[in-house]
C-alpha positions in Angstrom: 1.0 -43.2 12.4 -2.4 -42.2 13.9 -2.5 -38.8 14.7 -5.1 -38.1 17.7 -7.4 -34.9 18.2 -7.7 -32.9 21.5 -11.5 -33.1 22.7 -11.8 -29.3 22.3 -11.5 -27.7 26.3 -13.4 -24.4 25.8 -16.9 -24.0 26.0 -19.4 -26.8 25.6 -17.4 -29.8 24.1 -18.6 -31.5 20.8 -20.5 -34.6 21.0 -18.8 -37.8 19.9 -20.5 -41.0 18.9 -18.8 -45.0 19.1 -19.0 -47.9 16.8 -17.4 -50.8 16.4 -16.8 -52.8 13.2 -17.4 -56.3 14.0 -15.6 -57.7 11.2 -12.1 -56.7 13.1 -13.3 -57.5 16.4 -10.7 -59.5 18.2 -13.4 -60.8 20.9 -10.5 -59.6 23.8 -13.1 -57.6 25.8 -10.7 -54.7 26.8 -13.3 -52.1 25.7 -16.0 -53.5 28.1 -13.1 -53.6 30.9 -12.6 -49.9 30.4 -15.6 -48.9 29.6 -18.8 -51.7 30.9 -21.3 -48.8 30.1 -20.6 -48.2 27.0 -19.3 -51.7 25.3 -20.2 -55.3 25.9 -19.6 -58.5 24.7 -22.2 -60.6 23.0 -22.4 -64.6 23.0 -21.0 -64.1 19.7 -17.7 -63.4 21.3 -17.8 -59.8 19.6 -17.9 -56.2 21.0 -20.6 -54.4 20.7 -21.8 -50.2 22.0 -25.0 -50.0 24.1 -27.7 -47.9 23.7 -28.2 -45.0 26.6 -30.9 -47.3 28.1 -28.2 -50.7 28.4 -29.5 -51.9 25.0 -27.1 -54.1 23.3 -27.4 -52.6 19.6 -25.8 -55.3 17.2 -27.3 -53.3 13.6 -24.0 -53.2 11.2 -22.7 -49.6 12.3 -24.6 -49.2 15.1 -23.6 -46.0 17.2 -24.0 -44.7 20.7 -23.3 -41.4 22.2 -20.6 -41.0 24.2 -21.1 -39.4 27.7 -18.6 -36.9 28.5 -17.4 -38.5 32.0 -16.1 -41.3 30.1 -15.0 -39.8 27.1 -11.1 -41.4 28.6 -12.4 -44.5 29.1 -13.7 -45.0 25.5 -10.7 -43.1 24.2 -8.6 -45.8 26.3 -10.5 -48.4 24.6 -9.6 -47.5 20.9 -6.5 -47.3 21.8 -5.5 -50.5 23.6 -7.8 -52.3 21.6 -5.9 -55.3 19.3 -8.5 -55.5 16.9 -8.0 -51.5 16.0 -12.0 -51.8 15.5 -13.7 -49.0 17.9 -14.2 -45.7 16.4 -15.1 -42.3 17.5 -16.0 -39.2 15.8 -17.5 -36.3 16.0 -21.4 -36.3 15.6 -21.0 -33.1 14.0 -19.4 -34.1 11.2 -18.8 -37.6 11.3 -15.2 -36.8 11.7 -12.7 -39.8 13.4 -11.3 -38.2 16.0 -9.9 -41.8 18.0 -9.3 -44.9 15.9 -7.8 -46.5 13.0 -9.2 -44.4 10.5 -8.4 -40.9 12.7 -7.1 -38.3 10.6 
């Protein structure tokens, strides 16, 4: 079972980053339903985050921030996605906070 961390509520909240690891991507496109900003699908059929400017960014491990008014949306995302693929974690300390591999 996944245990989720609170976004912490007091004060300024931490910066989080998103990536997605292609190799589990399911191709669905529920991240870029929740969240068109931040996620897109490529003509691959796969996922992929977006740079700040709109940029699709297809490097291996690519991250993007992730801006605080959709911090639900992108949580959403990890969540319901099939492929268990999107990540998020703290840029702090590159800590998964949503995802499969949250502690």
């Amino acid at each position: 079972m996944t245990v989720q961390h609170e976004v912490p509520t007091e004060g300024a909240p931490e910066a989080l980053e998103v990536w997605i690891d292609q190799d589990l991507c399911t191709g669905d496109g529920i991240c870029a339903q929740y969240a068109p900003e931040v996620f897109e699908l490529d003509i691959d059929g796969l996922a992929y985050v977006k740079s700040v400017d709109d940029e699709l960014l297809q490097d291996t491990g690519a991250t993007t921030p992730v801006p605080l008014p959709l911090l639900k949306d992108v949580v959403d995302s990890a969540k319901e996605c099939p492929g268990d693929c999107i990540h998020v974690r703290r840029v702090s300390d590159r800590v998964e906070v949503y995802g499969p591999d949250a502690e």
